[in-house]
C-alpha positions as CSV (number, residue, x, y, z in Angstrom):
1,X,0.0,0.0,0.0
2,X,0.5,3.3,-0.7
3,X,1.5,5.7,2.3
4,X,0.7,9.0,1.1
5,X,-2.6,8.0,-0.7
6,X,-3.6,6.2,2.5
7,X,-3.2,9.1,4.7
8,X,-4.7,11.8,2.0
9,X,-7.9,9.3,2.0
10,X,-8.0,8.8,5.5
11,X,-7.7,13.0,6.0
12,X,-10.1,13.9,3.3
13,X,-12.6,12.0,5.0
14,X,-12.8,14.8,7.4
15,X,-12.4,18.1,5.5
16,X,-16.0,18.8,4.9
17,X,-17.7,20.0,7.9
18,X,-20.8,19.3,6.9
19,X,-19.9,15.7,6.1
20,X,-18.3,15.4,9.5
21,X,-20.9,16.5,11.3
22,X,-23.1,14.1,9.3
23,X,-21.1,11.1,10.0
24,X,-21.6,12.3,14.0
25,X,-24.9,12.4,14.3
26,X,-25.9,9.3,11.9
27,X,-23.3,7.7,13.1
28,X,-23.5,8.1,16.8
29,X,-25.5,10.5,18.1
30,X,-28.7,9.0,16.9
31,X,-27.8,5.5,17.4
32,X,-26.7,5.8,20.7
33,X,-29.4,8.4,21.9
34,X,-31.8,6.1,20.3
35,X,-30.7,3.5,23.0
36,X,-30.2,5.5,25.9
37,X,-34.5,7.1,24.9
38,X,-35.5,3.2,24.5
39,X,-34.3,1.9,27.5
40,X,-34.8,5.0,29.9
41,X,-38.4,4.8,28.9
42,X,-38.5,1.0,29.2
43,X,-39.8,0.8,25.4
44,X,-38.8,-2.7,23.4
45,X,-36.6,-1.8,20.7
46,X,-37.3,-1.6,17.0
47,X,-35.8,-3.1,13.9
48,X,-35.6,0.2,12.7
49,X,-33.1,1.1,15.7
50,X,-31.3,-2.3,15.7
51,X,-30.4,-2.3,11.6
52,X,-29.2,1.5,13.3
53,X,-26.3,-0.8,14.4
54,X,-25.9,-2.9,12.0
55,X,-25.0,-2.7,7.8
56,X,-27.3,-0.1,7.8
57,X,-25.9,1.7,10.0
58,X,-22.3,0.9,8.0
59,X,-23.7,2.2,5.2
60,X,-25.2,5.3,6.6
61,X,-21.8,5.9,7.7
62,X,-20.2,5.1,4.9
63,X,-22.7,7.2,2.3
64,X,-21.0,10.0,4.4
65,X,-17.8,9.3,4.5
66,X,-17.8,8.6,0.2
67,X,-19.6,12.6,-0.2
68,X,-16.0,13.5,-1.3
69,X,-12.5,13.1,-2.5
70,X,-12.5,9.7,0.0
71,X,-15.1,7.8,-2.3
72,X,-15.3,8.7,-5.5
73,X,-12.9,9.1,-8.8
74,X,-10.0,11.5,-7.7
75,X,-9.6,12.9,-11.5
76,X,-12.2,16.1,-10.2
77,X,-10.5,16.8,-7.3
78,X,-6.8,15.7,-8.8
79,X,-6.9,18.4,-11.6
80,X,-7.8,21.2,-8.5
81,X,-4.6,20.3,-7.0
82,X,-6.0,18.3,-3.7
83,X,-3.4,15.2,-4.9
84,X,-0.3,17.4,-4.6
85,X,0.6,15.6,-1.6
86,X,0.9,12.2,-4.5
87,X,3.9,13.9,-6.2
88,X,6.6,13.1,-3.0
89,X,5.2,9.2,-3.3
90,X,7.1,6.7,-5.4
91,X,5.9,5.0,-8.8
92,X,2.3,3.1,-8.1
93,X,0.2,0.8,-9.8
94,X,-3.6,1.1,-10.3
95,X,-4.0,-2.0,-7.8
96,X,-1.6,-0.6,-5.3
97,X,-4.1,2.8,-5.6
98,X,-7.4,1.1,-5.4
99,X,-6.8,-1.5,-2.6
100,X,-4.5,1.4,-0.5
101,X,-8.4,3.5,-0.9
102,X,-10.2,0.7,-0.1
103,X,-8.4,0.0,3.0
104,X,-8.5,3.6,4.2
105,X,-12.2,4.3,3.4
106,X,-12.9,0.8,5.1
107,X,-11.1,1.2,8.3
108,X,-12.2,4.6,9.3
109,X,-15.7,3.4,8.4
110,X,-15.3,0.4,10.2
111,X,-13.7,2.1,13.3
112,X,-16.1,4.9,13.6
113,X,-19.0,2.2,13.6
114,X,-17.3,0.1,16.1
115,X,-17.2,2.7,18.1
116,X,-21.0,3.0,17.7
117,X,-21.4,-0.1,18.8
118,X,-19.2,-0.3,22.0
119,X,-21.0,2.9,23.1
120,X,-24.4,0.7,22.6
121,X,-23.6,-1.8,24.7
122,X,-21.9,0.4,27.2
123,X,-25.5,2.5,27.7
124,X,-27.7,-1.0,27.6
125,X,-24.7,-2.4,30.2
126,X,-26.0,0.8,32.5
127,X,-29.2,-0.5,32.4
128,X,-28.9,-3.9,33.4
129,X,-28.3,-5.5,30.0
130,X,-25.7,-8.4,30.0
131,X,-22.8,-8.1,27.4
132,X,-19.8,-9.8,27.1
133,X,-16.8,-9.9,25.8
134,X,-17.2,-12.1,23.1
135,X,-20.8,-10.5,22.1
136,X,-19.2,-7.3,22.1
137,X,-16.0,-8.3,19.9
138,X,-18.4,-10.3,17.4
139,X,-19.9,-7.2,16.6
140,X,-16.8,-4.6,16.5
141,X,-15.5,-7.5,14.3
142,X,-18.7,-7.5,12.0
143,X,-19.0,-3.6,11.3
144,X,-15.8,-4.0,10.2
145,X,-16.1,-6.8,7.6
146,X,-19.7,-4.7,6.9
147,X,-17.2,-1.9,6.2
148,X,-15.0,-3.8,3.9
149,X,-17.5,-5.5,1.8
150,X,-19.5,-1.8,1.2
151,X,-16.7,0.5,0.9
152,X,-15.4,-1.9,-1.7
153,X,-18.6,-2.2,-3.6
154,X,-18.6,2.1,-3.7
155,X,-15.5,2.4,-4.4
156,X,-16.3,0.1,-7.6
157,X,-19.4,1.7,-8.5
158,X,-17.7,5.6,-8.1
159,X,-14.7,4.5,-10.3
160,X,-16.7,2.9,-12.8
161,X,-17.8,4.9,-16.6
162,X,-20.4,4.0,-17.2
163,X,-23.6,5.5,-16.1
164,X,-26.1,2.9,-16.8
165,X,-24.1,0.5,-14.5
166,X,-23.7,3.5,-11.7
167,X,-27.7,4.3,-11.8
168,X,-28.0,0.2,-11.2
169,X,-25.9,-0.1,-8.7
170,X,-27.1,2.9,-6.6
171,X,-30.6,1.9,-7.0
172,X,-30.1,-1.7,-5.5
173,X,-28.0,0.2,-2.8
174,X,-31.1,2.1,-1.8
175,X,-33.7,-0.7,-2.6
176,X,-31.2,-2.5,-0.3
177,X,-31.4,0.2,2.4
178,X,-34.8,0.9,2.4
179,X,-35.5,-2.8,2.5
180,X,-33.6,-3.7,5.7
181,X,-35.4,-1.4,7.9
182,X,-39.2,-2.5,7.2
183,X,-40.2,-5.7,9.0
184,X,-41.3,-8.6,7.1
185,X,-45.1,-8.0,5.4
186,X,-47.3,-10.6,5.9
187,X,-51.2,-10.8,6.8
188,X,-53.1,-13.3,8.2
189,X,-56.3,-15.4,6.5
190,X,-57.1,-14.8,2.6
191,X,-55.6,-12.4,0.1
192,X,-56.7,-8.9,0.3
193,X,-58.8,-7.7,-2.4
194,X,-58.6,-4.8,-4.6
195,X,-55.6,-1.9,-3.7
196,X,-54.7,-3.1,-0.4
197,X,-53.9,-6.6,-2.1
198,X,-51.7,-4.8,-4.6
199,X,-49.9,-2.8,-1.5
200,X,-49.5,-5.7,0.4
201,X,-47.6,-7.7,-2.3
202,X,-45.7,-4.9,-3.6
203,X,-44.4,-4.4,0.0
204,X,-43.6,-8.2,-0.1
205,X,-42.1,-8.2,-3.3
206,X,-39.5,-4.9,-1.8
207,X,-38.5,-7.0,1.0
208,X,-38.1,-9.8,-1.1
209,X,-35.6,-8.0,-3.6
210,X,-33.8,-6.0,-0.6
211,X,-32.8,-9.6,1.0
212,X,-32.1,-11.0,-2.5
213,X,-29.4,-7.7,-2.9
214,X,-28.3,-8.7,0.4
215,X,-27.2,-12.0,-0.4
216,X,-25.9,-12.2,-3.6
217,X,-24.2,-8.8,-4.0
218,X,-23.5,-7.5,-0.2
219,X,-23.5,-10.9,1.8
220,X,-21.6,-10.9,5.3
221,X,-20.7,-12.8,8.1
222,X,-22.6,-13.2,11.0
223,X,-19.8,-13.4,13.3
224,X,-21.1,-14.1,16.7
225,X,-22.9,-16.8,15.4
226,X,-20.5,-18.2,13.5
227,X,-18.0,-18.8,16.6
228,X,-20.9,-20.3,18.4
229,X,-21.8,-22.4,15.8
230,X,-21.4,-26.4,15.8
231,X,-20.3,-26.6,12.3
232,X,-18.4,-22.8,11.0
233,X,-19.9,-21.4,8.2
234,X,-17.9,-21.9,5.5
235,X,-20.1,-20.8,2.5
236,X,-20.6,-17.0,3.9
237,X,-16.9,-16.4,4.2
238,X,-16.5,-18.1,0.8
239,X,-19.3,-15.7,-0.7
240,X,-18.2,-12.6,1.5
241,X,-14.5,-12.8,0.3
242,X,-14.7,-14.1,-3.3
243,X,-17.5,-10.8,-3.7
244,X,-15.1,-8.4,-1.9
245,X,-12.3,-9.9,-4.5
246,X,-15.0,-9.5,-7.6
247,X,-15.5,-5.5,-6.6
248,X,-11.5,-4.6,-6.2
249,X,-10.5,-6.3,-9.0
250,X,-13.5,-4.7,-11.0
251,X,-12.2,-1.1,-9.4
252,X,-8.7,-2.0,-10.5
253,X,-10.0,-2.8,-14.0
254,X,-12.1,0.3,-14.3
255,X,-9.3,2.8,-12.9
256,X,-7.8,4.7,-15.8
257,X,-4.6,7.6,-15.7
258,X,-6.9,10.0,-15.3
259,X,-7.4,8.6,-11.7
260,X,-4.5,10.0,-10.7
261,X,-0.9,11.2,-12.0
262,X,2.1,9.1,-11.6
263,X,3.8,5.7,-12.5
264,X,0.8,4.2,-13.5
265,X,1.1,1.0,-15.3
């Protein structure tokens, strides 16, 4: 990896104010005031708040974090002279500057998520909920894979040409998103008739297609479960790193000169 590239990523993350102040709140000061509202007023927790904490709350994050130099093709902000800093680094290749993005995008994602979560647990710890270590380190391990997998995946779609793809991607993203914060849609006894019948299915058919994104183009590890598990689960590391692979190498394929200036090969 690429020093200089790593820490110019990892700083412009953190130029914008408004960006910064975005990744705060959606990134902590919801999520954790969230818990600390729920539990002070004895109310059960939602899905909504616990996909808060979860990919969805990586990607929240993450959306953020990419509004910027940090995410998205550097040729726009190379030609206004923010890659100066490049010209002191030595020769690099286009998979030395993808994967050296991905890895700085990924771990300050990843680490201001696991931050999220250890301040979840500490507030539902002062309330009498019983966390351990291992529960806690399954999750700080967890939003960070969550972070790999979907900085990857927008750092493939921001690097990529062509529009058509782009405007694909983003809309699964969000039909993704959207998805994993409604509960399941189901109703009891016969079909409904008329519009309500059409709104129930097309509700179905959302939540359907948001856990079909899920799984075959952002699938993860449920970690805690995993080292609990009688037999490990093989398949979703097999499907979460041979996905991560397809989305760097894609990125690496799609990066051109104009992506930035020197030793390019």
């Amino acid at each position: 990896m690429n020093r200089a590239i790593l820490k110019f990523t990892a700083m412009s993350c953190f130029l914008d104010r408004i960006k910064v102040v975005y990744v705060i709140f959606m990134g902590l000061v919801i999520p954790v005031g969230m818990k600390w509202e729920t539990l002070s007023r004895g109310a059960a927790e939602s899905q909504t708040f616990e996909m808060f904490t979860g990919s969805v709350g990586v990607a929240l994050v993450l959306t953020g974090l990419c509004l910027g130099a940090a995410g998205t093709s550097t040729s726009r902000s190379a030609y206004s002279g923010e890659c100066l800093p490049l010209i002191f680094s030595r020769p690099l290749t286009r998979a030395e500057y993808v994967v050296t993005k991905w890895c700085a995008i990924a771990l300050v994602c990843g680490a201001i998520t696991a931050l999220q979560n250890i301040l979840v647990a500490f507030v539902g710890m002062c309330f009498g909920e019983v966390w351990t270590v291992q529960i806690i380190g399954a999750q700080v391990l967890e939003r960070l894979l969550d972070a790999g997998i979907l900085s990857a995946a927008f750092l493939a779609t921001m690097l990529a040409r062509n529009r058509i793809l782009q405007v694909f991607a983003m809309a699964a993203f969000y039909v993704w998103l959207v998805g994993q914060t409604l509960p399941p849609v189901s109703v009891a006894g016969p079909n409904l008739p008329g519009l309500d019948g059409v709104q129930v299915a097309g509700g179905q058919m959302f939540f359907l297609a948001s856990h079909r994104i899920g799984d075959f183009l952002l699938p993860g590890i449920h970690v805690y479960e995993a080292m609990n598990a009688l037999n490990f689960p093989w398949i979703e590391l097999v499907c979460y790193v041979s996905t991560l692979l397809v989305y760097l190498f894609a990125a690496v394929a799609m990066t051109t000169r104009r992506d930035f200036f020197y030793g390019t090969d």
